[in-house]
C-alpha positions in Angstrom: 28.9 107.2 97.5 28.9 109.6 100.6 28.4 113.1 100.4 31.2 115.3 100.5 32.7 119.0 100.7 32.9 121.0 97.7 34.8 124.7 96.7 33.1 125.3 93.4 33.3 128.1 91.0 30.9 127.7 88.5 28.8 130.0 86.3 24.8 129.2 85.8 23.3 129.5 82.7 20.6 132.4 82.5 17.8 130.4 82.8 18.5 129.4 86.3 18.8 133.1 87.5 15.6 133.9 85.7 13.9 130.6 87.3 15.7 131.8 90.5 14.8 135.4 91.0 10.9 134.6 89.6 11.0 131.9 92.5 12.0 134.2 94.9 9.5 137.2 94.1 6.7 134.4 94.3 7.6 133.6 97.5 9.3 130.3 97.1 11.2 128.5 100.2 14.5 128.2 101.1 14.8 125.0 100.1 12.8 125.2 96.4 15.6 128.0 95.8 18.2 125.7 97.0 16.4 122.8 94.5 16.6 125.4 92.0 20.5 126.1 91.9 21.2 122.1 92.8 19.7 121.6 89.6 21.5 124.1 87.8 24.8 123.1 89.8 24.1 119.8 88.5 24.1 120.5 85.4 26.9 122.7 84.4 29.2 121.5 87.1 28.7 117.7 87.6 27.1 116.9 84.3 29.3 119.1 81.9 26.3 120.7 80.5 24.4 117.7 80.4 27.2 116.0 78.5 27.9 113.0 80.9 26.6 111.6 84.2 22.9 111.9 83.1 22.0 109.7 86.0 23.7 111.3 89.0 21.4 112.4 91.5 22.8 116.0 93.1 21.8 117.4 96.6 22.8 121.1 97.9 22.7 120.3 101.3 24.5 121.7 104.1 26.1 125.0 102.2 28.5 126.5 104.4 28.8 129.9 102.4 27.0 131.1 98.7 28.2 133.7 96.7 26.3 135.2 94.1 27.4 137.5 91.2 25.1 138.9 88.8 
């Protein structure tokens, strides 16, 4: 399957923030931060909370434009 162009809209559970903003203070790189919220993306979004797909391999690749709320 080739990669494709995604809008999503999609809330992280705490854990990833936590994982994300320790990560960051430690001096992680851009791309362990962006490993960080694929795997949380991957979860909630493409997996349904880890309630199907439990197989499917994610990549954040290529982001055009992130928005964060806290």
């Amino acid at each position: 399957m080739s990669p494709r162009i995604r809008d999503i809209t999609q809330a992280l559970p705490p854990e990833y923030a936590d994982k994300l903003f320790s990560a960051r203070e430690e001096g992680k790189t851009e791309d362990q931060l962006r490993q960080i919220a694929a795997d949380g993306l991957a979860r909630m979004y493409f997996r349904a909370d880890n309630s199907r797909a439990h197989g499917l391999g994610v990549e954040f690749t290529d982001v055009e434009r992130l928005d964060i709320e806290l």
